[in-house]
ZALO-285267 format. One record per residue (C-alpha): residue in one letter; x, y, z. Coordinates in steps of 0.02 Angstrom, whole numbers, plus 50000, padded with zeros to 5 digits. Example, Ala and Ser with C-alpha at 12.3 -4.5 7.8 and 13.67 -1.06 7.14 Angstrom:
BEGIN
+------+-------+-------+-------+
| resn |     X |     Y |     Z |
+------+-------+-------+-------+
|    a | 50615 | 49775 | 50390 |
|    s | 50684 | 49947 | 50357 |
+------+-------+-------+-------+
This chain:
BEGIN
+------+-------+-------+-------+
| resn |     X |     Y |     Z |
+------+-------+-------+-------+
|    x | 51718 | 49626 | 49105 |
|    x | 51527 | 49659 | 49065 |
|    x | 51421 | 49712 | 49193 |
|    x | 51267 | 49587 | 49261 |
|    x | 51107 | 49637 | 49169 |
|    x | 50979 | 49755 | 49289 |
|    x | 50840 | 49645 | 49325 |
|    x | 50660 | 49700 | 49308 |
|    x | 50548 | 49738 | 49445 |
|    x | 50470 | 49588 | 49422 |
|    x | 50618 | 49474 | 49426 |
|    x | 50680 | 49561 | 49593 |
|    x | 50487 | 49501 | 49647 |
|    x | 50504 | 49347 | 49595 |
|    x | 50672 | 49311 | 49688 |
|    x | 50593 | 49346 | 49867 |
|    x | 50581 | 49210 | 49955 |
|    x | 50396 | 49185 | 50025 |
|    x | 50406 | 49202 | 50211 |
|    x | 50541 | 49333 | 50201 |
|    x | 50597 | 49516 | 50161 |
|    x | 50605 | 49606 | 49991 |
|    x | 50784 | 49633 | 49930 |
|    x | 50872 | 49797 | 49962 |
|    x | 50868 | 49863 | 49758 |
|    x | 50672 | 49859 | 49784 |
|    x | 50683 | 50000 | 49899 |
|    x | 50820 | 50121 | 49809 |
|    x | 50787 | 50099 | 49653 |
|    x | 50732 | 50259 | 49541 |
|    x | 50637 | 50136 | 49430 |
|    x | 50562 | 50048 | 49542 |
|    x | 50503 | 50217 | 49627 |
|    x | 50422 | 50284 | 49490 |
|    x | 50342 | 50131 | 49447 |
|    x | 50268 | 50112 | 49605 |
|    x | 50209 | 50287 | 49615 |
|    x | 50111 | 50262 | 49462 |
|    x | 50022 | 50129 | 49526 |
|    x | 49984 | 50127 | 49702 |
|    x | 49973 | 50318 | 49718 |
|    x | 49892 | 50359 | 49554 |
|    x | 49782 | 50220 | 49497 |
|    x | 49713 | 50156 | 49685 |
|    x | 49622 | 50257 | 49822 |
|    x | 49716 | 50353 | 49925 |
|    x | 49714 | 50480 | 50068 |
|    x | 49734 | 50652 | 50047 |
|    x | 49667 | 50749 | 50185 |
|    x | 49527 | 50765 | 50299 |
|    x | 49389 | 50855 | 50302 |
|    x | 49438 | 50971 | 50417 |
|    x | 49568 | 51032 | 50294 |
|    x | 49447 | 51107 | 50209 |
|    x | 49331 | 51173 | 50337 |
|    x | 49215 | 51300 | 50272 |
|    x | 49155 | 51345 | 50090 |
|    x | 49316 | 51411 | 49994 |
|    x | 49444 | 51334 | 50110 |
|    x | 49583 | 51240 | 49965 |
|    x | 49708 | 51115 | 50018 |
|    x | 49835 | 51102 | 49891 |
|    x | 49938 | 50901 | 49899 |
|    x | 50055 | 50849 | 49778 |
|    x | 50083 | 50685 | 49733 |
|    x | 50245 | 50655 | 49621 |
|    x | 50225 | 50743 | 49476 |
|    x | 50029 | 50763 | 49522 |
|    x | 49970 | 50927 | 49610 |
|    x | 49794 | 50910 | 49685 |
|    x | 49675 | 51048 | 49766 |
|    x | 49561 | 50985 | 49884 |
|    x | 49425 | 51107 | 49870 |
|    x | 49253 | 51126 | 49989 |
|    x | 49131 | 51213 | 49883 |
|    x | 48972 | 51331 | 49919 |
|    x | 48844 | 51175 | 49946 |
|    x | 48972 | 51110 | 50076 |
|    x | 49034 | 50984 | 49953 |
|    x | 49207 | 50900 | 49956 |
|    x | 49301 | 50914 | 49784 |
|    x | 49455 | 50868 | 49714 |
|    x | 49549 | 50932 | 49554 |
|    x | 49699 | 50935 | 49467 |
|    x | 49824 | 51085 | 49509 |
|    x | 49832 | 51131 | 49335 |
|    x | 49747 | 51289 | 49254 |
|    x | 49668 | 51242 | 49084 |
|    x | 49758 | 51387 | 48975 |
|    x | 49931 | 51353 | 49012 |
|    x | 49966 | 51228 | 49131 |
|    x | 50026 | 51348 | 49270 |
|    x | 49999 | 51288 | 49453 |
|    x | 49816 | 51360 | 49553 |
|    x | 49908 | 51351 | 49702 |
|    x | 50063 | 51310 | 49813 |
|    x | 50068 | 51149 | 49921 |
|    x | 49946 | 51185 | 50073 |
|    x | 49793 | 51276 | 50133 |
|    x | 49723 | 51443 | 50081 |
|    x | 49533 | 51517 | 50055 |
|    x | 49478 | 51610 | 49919 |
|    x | 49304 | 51669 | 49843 |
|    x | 49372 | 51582 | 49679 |
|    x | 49526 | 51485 | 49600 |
|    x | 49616 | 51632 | 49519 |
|    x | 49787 | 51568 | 49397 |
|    x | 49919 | 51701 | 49462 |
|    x | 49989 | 51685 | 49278 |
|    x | 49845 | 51757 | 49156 |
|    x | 49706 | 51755 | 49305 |
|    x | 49595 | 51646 | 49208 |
|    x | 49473 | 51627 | 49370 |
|    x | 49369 | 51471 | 49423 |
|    x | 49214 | 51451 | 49549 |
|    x | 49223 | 51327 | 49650 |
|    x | 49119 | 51199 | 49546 |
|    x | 49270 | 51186 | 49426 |
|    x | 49199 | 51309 | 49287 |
|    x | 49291 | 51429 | 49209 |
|    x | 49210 | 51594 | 49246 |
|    x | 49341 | 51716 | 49169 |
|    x | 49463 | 51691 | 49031 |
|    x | 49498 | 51879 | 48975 |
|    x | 49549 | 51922 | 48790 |
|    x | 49508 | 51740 | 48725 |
|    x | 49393 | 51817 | 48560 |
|    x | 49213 | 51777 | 48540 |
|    x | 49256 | 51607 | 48490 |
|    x | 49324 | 51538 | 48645 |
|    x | 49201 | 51416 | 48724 |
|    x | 49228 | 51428 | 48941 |
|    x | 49128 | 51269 | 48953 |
|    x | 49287 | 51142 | 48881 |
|    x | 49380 | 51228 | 48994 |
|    x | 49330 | 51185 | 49168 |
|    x | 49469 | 51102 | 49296 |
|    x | 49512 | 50925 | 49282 |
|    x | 49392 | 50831 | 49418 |
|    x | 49475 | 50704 | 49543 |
|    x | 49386 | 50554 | 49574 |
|    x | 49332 | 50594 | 49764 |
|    x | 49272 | 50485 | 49890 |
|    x | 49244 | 50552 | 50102 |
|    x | 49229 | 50425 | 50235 |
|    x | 49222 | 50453 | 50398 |
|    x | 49317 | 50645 | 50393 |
|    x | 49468 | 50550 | 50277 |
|    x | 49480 | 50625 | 50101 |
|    x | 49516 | 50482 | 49972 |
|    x | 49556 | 50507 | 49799 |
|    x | 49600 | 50425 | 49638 |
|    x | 49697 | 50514 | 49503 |
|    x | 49663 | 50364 | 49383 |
|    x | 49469 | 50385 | 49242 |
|    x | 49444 | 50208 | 49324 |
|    x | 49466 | 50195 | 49497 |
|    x | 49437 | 50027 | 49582 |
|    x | 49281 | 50011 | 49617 |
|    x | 49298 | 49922 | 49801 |
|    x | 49300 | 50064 | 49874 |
|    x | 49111 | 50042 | 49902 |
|    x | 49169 | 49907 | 50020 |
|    x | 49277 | 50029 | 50140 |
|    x | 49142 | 50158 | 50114 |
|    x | 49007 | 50011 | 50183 |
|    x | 49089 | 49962 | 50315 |
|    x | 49198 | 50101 | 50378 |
|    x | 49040 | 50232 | 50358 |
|    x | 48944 | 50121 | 50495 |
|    x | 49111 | 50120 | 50632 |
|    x | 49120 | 50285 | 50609 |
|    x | 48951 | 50369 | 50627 |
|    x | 48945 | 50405 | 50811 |
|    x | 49107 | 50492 | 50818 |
|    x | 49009 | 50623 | 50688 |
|    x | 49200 | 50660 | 50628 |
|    x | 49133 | 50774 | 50472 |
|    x | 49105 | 50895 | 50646 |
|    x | 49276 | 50888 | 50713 |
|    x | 49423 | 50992 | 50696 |
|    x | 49628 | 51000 | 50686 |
|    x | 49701 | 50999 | 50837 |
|    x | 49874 | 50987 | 50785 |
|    x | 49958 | 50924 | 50634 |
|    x | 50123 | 50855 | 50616 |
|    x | 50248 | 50818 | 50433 |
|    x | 50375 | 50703 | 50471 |
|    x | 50516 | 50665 | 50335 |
|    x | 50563 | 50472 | 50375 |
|    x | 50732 | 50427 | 50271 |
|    x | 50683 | 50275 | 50198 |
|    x | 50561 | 50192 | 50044 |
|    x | 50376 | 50203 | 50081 |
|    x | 50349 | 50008 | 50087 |
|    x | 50450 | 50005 | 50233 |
|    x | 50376 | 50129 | 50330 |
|    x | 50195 | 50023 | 50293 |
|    x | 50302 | 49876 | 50337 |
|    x | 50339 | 49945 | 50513 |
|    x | 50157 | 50000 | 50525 |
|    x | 50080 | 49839 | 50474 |
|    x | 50153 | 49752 | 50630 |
|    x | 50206 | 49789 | 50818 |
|    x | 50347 | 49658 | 50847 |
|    x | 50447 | 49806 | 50873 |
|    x | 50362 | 49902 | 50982 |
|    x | 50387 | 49794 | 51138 |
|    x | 50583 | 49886 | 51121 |
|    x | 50559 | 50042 | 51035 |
|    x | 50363 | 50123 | 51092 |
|    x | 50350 | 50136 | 51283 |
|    x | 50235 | 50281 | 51262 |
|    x | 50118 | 50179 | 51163 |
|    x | 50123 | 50015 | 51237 |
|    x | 50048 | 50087 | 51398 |
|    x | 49866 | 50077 | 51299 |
|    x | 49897 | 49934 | 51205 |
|    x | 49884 | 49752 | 51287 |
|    x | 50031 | 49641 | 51245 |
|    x | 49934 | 49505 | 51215 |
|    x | 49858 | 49583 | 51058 |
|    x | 50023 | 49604 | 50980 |
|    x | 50053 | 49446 | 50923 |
|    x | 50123 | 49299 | 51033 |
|    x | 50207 | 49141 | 51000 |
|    x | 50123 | 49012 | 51121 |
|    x | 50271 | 48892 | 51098 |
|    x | 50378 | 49017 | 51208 |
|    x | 50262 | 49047 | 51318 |
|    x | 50242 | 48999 | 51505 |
|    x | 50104 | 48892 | 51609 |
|    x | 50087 | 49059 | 51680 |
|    x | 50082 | 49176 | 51533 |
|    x | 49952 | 49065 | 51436 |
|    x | 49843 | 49078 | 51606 |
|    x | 49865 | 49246 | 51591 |
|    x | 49809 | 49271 | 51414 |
|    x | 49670 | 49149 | 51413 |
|    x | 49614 | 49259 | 51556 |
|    x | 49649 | 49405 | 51442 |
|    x | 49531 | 49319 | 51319 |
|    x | 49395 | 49303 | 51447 |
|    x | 49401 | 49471 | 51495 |
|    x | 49399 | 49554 | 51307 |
|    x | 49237 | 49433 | 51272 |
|    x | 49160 | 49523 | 51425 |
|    x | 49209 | 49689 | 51341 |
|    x | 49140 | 49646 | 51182 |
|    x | 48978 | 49581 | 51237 |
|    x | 48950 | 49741 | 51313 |
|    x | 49006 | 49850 | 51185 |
|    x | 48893 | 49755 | 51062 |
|    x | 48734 | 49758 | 51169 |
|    x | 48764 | 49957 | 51145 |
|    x | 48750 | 49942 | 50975 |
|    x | 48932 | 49968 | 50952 |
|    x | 49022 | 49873 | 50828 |
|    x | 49188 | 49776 | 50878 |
|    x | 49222 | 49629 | 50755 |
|    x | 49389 | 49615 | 50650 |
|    x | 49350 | 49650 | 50468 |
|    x | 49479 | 49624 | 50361 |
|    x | 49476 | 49663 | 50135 |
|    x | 49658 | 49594 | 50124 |
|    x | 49708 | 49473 | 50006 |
|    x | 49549 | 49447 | 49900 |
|    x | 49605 | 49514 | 49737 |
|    x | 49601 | 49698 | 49849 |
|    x | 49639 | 49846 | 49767 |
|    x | 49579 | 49956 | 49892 |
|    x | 49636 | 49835 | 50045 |
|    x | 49584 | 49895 | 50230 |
|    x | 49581 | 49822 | 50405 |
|    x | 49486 | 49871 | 50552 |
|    x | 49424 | 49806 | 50725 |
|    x | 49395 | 49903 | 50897 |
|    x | 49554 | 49870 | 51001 |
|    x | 49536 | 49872 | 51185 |
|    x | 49651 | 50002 | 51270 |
|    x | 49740 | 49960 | 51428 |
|    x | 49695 | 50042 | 51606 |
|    x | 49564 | 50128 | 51606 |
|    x | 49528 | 50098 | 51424 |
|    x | 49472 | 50275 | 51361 |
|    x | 49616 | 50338 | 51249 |
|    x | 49788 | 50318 | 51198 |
|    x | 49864 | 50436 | 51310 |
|    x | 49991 | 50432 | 51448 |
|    x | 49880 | 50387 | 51576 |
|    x | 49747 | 50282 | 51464 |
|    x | 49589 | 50448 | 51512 |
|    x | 49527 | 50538 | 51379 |
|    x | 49634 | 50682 | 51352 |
|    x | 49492 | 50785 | 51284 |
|    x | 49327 | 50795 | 51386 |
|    x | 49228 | 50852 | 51266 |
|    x | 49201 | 50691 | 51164 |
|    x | 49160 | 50680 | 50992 |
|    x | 48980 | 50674 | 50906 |
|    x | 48870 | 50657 | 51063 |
|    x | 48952 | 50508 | 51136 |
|    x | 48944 | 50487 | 51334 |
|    x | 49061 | 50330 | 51360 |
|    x | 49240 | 50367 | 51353 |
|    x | 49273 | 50170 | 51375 |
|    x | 49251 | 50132 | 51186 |
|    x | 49438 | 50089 | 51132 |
|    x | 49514 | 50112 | 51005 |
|    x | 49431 | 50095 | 50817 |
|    x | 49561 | 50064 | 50720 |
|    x | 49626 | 50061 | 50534 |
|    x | 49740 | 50046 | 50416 |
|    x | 49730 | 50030 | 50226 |
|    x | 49815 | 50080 | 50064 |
|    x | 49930 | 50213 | 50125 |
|    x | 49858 | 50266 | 50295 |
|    x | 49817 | 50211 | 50453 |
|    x | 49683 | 50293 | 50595 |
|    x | 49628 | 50271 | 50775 |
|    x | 49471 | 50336 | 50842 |
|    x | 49442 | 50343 | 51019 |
|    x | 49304 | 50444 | 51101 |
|    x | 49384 | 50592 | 51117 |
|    x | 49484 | 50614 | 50980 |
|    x | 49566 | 50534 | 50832 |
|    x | 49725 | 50527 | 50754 |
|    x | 49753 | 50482 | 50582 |
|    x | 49916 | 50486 | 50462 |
|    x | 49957 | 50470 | 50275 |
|    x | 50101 | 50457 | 50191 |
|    x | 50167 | 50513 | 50014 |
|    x | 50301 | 50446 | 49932 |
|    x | 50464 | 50590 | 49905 |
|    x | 50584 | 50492 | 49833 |
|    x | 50661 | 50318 | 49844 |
|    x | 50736 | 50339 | 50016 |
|    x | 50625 | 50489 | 50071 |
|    x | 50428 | 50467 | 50156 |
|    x | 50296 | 50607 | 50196 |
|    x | 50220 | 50558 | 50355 |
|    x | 50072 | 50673 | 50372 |
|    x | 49989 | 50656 | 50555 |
|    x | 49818 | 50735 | 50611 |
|    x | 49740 | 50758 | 50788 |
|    x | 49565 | 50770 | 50790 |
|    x | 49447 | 50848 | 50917 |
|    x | 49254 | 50885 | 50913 |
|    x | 49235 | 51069 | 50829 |
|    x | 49168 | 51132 | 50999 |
|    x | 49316 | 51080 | 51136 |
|    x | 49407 | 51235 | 51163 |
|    x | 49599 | 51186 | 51200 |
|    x | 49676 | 51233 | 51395 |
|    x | 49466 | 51202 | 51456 |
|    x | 49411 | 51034 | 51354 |
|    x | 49577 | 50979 | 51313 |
|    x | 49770 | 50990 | 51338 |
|    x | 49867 | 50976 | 51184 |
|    x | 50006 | 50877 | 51263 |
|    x | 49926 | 50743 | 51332 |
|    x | 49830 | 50745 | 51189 |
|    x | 49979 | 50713 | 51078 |
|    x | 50128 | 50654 | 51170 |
|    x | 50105 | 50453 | 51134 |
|    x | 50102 | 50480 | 50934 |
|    x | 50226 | 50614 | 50930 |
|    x | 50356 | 50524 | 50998 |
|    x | 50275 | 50359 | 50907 |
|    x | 50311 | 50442 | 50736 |
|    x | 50480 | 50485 | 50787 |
|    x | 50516 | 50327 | 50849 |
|    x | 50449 | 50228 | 50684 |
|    x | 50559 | 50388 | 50585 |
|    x | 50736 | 50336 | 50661 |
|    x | 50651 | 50129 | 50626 |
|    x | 50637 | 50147 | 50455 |
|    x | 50794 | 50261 | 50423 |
|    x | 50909 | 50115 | 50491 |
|    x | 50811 | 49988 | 50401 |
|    x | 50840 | 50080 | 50229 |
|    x | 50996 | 50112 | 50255 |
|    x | 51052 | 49907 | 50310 |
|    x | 50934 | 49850 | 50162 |
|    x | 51068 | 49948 | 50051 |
|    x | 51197 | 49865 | 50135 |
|    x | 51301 | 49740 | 49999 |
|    x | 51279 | 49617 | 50168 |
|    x | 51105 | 49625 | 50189 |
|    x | 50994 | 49467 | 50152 |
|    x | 50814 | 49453 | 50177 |
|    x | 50779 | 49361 | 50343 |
|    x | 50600 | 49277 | 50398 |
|    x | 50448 | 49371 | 50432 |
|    x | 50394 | 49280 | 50628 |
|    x | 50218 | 49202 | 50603 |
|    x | 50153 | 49246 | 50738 |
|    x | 50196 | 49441 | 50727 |
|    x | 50224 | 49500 | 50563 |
|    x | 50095 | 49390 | 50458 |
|    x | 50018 | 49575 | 50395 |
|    x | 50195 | 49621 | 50329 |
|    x | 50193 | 49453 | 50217 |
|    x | 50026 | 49492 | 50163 |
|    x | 50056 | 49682 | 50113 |
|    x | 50208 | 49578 | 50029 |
|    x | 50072 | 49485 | 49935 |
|    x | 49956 | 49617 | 49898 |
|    x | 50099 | 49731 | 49845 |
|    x | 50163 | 49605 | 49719 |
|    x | 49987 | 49571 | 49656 |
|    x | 49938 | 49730 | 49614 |
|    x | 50107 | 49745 | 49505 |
|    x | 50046 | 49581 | 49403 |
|    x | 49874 | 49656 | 49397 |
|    x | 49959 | 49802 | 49313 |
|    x | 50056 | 49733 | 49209 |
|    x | 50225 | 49746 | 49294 |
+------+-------+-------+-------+
């Protein structure tokens, strides 16, 4: 008895069902893995870090990315750089995963040594013939908006970028988040594929069951709602929702700040982002416990703490900026059933923590957010690998931005090739 052939990534594409789930194989698959890493996490923009991870002139922040190593460098002109982890005589690593400072980039195998800039400055015993200047590190394409570090490991990286770096660049100029610094930072290890922990983040169907921490700042009725369930009552009450977020609005934009949903989804996107300013609940300052800013020293020079929350999400990350701090994560793909999930708290440079701010209130909605989405995405793996499991229905009203990373996903394969 012959076994049924393995079908290609694009035939398990092209047997989903618009509307509904991916099949399980698309999510365990080796293949499939690697294919996927090549693309979305090599050729597009992605985070990396923030600028704060590289702080002061000779701070290094050393990523990997599959087989990739990458050293997020800040030079001495206060310049963000990226380059490979790879020393030009041998190949030998620069430096381990995470953060160090140095004056220069010293190999620790033959100490050929590198400034900053990328130039070789020292190659000993290499004869009178050896020419330093082919030798400089491998540059990373290198992009900084707001304080998040993109990069591209690809010689032609998509050149939308300009459009995050237009519009995202004006949301986030009053928070000044270039001046901020790390809080706290939390890695998370989520047991499942990487496309299903952007699944879970691209919609909030779940959180009405699974996020009491966070749904005190968020209002229900901006979580998606299916009118044909609802009430006489509840549609009173969210058309007088409605009413009430125009009134916010209105007064947020006759202060100059900007609120408007602007989505770069599902036109031909390689570099597809999200964002709008999200009213919190209560008192509508941060996303804490008790809706006040946690931190009362509040970022750039801003003097409202009522700003909600700017939110969002793109290729592999997703960020919310309130007045007092911000809190953005990125993940990194491990292996077909294993997720980096790499979380930042930011604070202005200045607040001192125990005066300005307390680091539990500060953090105690997305910690146990990030948890919660970890055990979410380790069951969902693990029934997508079930021999019983078959796709169900995205809701329409709920989970339309899980169809449409479906989409995008599944375009970006055909624009590669795949």
């Amino acid at each position: 008895m012959t076994s049924a052939p393995i079908k290609t990534h694009r035939e398990v594409l092209a047997s989903r069902q618009p509307g509904f789930g991916l099949p399980g194989e698309v999510f365990s698959r080796q293949d499939i893995f690697d294919t996927d890493l090549d693309i979305f996490f090599s050729q597009h923009w992605i985070v990396v870090a923030v600028t704060a991870d590289v702080e002061e002139p000779g701070d290094v922040f050393a990523t990997d990315i599959g087989k990739s190593s990458i050293l997020i460098v800040r030079d001495d002109d206060q310049q963000v750089r990226a380059y490979r982890n790879v020393c030009r005589h041998r190949g030998a690593r620069l430096k381990p995963p995470g953060k160090s400072t140095v004056g220069m980039l010293v190999c620790p195998y033959h100490q050929w040594t590198y400034d900053l800039d990328g130039s070789l400055k020292h190659a000993a015993h290499m004869g009178k013939q050896f020419d330093p200047k082919c030798r400089s590190l491998i540059p990373v394409h290198c992009k900084v908006i707001g304080t998040h570090v993109f990069v591209c490991l690809s010689d032609n990286p998509p050149d939308d970028i300009a459009v995050q770096e237009d519009i995202m660049g004006a949301r986030f100029a009053p928070y000044d988040l270039t001046n901020t610094k790390i809080a706290y930072e939390l890695d998370y290890i989520e047991n499942g594929n990487w496309k299903l922990v952007m699944e879970n983040n691209r919609e909030c169907y779940h959180c009405h069951g699974t996020h009491p921490e966070l749904l005190v700042s968020y209002q229900s009725e901006d979580l998606g709602v299916s009118f044909e369930e609802m009430s006489e009552e509840q549609i009173a009450s969210y058309d007088a929702y409605q009413t009430r977020k125009a009134g916010i609005e209105a007064n947020w934009a006759s202060e100059g700040h900007l609120y408007e949903t602007v989505e770069h989804l599902d036109d031909h996107a390689a570099t597809q982002f999200r964002t709008q300013r999200m009213i919190i609940a209560g008192s509508g300052e941060s996303q804490t416990l008790d809706t006040k800013v946690a931190c009362t020293r509040l970022l750039g020079n801003l003097t409202r703490k009522d700003l909600g929350d700017t939110h969002l999400w793109g290729n592999n990350a997703w960020t919310h900026v309130m007045s007092d701090h911000a809190m953005i994560s990125w993940i990194i793909p491990l292996a077909p059933d294993r997720t980096l999930v790499r979380t930042k708290w930011l604070v202005h440079k200045d607040a001192v923590e125990g005066v300005d701010y307390d680091l539990q209130r500060l953090t105690e909605v997305w910690v146990a957010t990030t948890r919660q989405d970890a055990d979410l995405v380790a069951i969902t793996h693990s029934g997508t690998q079930d021999p019983g499991y078959i796709p169900g229905p995205y809701s329409e009203f709920t989970e339309p931005y899980v169809e449409q990373f479906l989409r995008w996903y599944s375009a970006r394969l055909e624009a590669h090739g795949v």
